[in-house]
C-alpha positions in Angstrom: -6.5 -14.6 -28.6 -8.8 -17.6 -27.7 -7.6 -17.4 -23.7 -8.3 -13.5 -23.6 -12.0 -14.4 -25.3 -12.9 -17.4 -23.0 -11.4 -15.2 -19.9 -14.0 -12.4 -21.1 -16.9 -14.8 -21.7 -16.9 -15.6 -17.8 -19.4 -14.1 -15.3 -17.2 -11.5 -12.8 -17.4 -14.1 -10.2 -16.0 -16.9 -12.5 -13.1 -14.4 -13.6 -12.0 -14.1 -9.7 -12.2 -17.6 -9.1 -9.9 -18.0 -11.9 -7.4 -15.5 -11.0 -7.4 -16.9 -7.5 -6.4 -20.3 -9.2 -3.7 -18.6 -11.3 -2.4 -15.7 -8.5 -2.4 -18.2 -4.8 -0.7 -21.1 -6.9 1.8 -19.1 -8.1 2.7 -17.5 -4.4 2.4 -21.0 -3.2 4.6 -22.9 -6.1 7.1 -19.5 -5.3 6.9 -20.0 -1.3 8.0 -23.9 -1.9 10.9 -23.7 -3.9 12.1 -20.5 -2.0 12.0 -22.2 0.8 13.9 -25.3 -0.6 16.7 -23.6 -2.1 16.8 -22.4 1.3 17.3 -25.3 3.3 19.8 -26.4 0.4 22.0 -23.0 0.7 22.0 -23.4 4.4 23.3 -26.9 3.7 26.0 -25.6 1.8 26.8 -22.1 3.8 25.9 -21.8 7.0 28.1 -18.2 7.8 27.0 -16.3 4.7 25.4 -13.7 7.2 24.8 -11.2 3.3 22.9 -13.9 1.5 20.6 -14.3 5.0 20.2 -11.0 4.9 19.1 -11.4 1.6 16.7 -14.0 2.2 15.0 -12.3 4.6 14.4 -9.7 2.7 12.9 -11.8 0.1 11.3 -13.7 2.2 9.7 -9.9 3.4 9.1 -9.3 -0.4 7.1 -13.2 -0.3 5.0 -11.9 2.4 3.9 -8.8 1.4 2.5 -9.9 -1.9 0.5 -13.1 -0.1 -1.2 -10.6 2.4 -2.2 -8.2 -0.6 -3.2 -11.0 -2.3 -5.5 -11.7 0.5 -6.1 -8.2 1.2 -7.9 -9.0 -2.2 -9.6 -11.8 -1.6 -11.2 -10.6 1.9 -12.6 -7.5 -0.3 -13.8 -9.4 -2.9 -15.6 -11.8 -0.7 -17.1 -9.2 1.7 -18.6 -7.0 -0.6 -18.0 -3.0 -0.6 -19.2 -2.8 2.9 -17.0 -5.9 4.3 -14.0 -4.2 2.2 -14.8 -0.6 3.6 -14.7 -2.1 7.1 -11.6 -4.1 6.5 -9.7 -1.4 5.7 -11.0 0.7 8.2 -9.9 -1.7 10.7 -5.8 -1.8 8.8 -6.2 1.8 8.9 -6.6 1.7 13.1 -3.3 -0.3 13.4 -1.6 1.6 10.9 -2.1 4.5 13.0 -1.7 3.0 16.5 1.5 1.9 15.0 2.7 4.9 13.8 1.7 7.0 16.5 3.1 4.6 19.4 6.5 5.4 17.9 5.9 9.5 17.7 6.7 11.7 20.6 3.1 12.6 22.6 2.3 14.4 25.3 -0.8 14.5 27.7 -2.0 17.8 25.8 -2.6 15.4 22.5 -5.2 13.1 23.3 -7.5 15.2 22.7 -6.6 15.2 18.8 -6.1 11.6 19.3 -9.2 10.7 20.3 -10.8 13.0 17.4 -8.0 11.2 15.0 -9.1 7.6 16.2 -12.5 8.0 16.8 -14.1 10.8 14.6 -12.1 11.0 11.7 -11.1 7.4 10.6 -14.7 5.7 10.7 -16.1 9.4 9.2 -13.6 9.1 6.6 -14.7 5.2 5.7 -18.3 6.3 6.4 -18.1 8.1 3.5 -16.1 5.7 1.4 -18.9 3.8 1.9 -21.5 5.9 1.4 -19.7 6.8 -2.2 -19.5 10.8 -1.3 -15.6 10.9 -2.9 -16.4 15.1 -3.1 -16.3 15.0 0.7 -14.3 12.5 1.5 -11.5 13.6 -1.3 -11.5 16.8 1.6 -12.5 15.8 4.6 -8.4 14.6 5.9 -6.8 18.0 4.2 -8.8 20.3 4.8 -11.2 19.4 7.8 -8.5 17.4 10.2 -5.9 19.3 9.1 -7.5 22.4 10.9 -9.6 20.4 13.9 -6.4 18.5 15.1 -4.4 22.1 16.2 -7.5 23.3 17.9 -8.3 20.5 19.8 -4.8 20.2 21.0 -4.3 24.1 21.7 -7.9 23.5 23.3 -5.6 21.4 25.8 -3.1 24.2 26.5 -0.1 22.5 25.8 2.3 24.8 23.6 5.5 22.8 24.2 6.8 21.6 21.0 3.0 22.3 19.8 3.4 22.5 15.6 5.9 19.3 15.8 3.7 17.2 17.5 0.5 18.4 15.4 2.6 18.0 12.3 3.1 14.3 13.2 -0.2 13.4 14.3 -1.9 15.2 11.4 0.8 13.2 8.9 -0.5 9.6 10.5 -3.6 10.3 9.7 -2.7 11.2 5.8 -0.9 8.2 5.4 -2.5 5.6 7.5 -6.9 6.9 7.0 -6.7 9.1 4.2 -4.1 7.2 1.7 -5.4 3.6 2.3 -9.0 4.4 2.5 -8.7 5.0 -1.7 -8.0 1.3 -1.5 -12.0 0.4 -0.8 -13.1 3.0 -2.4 -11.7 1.5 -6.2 -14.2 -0.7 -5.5 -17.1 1.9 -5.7 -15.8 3.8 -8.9 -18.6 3.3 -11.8 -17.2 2.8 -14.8 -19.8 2.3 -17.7 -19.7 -1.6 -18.7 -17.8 -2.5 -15.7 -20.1 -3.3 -13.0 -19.8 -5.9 -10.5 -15.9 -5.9 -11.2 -14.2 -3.2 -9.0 -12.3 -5.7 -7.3 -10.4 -5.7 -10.1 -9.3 -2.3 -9.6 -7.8 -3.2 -6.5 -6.4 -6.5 -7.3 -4.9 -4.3 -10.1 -3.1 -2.0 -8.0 -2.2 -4.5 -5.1 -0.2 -6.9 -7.7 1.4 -3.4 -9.5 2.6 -2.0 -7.1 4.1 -5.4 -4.9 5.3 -6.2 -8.1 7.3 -2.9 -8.6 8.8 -3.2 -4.8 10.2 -6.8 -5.3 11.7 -5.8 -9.0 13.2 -2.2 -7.6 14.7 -4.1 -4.8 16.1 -6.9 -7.4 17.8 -4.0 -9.9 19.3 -2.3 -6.4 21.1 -5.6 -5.8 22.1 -5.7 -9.1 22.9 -2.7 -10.6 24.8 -1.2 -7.1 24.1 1.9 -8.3 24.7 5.4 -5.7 22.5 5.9 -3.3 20.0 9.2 -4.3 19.8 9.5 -0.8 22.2 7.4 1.1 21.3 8.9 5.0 17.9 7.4 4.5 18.8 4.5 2.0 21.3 2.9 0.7 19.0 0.6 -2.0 17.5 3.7 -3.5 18.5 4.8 -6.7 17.2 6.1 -10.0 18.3 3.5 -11.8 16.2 0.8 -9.5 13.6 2.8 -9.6 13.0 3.0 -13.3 13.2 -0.5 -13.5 11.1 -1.1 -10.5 8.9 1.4 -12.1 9.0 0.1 -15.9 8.5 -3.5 -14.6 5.2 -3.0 -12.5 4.4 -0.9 -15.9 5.1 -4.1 -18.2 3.0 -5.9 -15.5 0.3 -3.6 -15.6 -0.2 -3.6 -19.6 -0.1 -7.8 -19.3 -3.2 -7.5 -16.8 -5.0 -4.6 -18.5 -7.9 -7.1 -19.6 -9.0 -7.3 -15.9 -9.9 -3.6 -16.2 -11.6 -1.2 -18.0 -8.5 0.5 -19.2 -7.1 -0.6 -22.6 -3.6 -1.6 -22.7 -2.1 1.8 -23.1 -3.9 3.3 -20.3 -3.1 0.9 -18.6 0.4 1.1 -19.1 0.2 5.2 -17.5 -2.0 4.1 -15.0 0.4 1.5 -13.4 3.4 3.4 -14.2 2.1 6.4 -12.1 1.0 4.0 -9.2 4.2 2.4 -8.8 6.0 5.1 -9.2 4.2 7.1 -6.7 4.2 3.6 -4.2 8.1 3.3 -4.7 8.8 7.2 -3.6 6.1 6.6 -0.7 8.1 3.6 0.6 11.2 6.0 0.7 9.1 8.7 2.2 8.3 6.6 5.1 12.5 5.1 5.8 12.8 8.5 6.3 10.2 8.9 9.0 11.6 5.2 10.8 15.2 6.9 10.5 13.9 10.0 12.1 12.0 7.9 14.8 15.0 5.8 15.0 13.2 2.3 14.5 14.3 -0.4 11.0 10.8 -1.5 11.6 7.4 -0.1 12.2 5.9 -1.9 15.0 9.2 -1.7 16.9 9.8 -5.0 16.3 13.0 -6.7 16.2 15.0 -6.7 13.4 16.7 -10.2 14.6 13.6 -12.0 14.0 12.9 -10.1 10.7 9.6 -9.4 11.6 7.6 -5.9 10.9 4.9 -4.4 11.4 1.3 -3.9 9.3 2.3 -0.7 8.1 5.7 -1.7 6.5 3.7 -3.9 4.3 1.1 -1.7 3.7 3.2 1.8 3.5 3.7 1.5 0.0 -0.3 1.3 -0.8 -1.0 4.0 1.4 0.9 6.2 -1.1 0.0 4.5 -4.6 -4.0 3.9 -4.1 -4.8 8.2 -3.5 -2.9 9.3 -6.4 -3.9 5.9 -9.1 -7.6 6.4 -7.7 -7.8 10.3 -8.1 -5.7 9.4 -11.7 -8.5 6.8 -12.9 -11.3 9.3 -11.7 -9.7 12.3 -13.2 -8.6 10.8 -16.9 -11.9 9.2 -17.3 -14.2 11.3 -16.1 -16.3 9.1 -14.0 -18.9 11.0 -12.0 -19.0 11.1 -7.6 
């Protein structure tokens, strides 16, 4: 096709610019006319309390995909190191925002000193540093043994393995999940250089893209719950096509990586996929803290928290980054 040539004939920096043009108008032409029909089905319905809740859902949906799509941009335009400390610094809140709403007790902040303080910038430090053989270890293996010790260092055994088990699952999710996000930038694949911001535009568009179309089929298809107690939206049914759609998405965009269509196909399929069960994952955690929101935020104003817009990356970047590494080879 003459559009796919001319798109490859451009520098890496020329490609961005252009998918900047293409990805930021589209969220912007979306935002506009979301927001009229808006103010026109207010117009008409002022007491249809389902379709608001609706809305702001959508509107939820709407703002996740313009903060990864600047998530993107502020990588791309930093440079590895920028990236690396961007995400180290979502990473922080992340966990500050999951461990405000977990039960602590004096006798933990030891481990959560070591959790804030040592692990998370050691962790990006070696993002950073490219040393994936250590850093693909450091979280389950190293801090999941040095948390426990500090905090039986601080001889506290009441309720000791439950609140170890929660601090050490923060920092899984929050430092060890998202911190495969910079590091797609670093991956060396032959005859791709300069262009691992691709990567992670890749998987940032996949996987928002498979949230928004799962949560459109549960609408829809008002299918049983799989697990009703955590949520009612969640169903196999969605789920394949939330899955199948980010995979369709995925094969359409497989020219701004190095995979070929087919791989790319797998390779976004197993991302949202794993992104979709992740967001699940994580209800279940704001049922058994007993929040709607991370954050603790109101769910009145409809606002959340950084990690409900980031939970589902923290899931899909470790397993789509250890896939790419894995299926092609590419050395640490």
């Amino acid at each position: 096709m003459t559009w796919l040539r001319w798109l490859k004939s451009l520098n890496p920096s020329e490609q961005v610019a252009f998918l900047f043009v293409m990805l930021f108008g589209a969220l912007m032409l979306t935002s506009i006319g979301s927001f009229l029909f808006s103010l026109k089905k207010r117009a008409e319905d002022e007491d249809d309390s389902e379709w608001h809740h609706g809305w702001s859902r959508f509107r939820h949906e709407l703002n996740m995909l313009w903060l990864f799509a600047s998530l993107f941009w502020a990588a791309w335009i930093s440079g590895p190191v920028g990236a690396t400390l961007l995400f180290g610094v979502f990473s922080f809140l992340a966990l500050r925002e999951f461990i405000t709403l977990m039960h602590t007790r004096r006798g933990d902040h030891r481990s959560l000193i070591l959790a804030f303080f040592v692990i998370l910038p050691l962790q990006y430090v070696l993002v950073g540093t490219r040393q994936f053989d250590i850093f693909s270890v450091l979280i389950p293996v190293y801090a999941f043994l040095a948390i426990p010790v500090a905090s039986a260092l601080a001889d506290d055994p009441r309720r000791f393995l439950e609140r170890n088990a929660k601090i050490q699952w923060g920092i899984m999710v929050c430092v060890y999940g998202l911190s495969h996000a910079p590091a797609l930038l670093l991956l060396d694949f032959p005859g791709f250089k300069g262009r691992g911001a691709f990567l992670l535009f890749y998987l940032v568009i996949v996987a928002a893209c498979g949230q928004i179309a799962q949560y459109l089929a549960a609408k829809r298809l008002r299918r049983r719950p799989l697990a009703r107690r955590i949520s009612r939206s969640f169903s196999m049914r969605a789920w394949w096509a939330g899955t199948l759609t980010a995979a369709v998405v995925g094969t359409l965009l497989y020219w701004i990586t190095p995979f070929k269509a087919g791989q790319a196909l797998v390779m976004s399929f197993i991302a949202a996929g794993a992104g979709s069960f992740g967001a699940l994952v994580m209800k279940a955690l704001k049922k058994d803290a007993g929040v709607e929101y991370w954050g603790n935020r109101s769910n009145i104003t409809g606002a959340v928290g950084l990690l409900d817009r980031i939970a589902v990356l923290c899931f899909a970047a470790p397993v789509f980054f250890h896939s790419v590494r894995w299926y092609f080879k590419l050395p640490l």
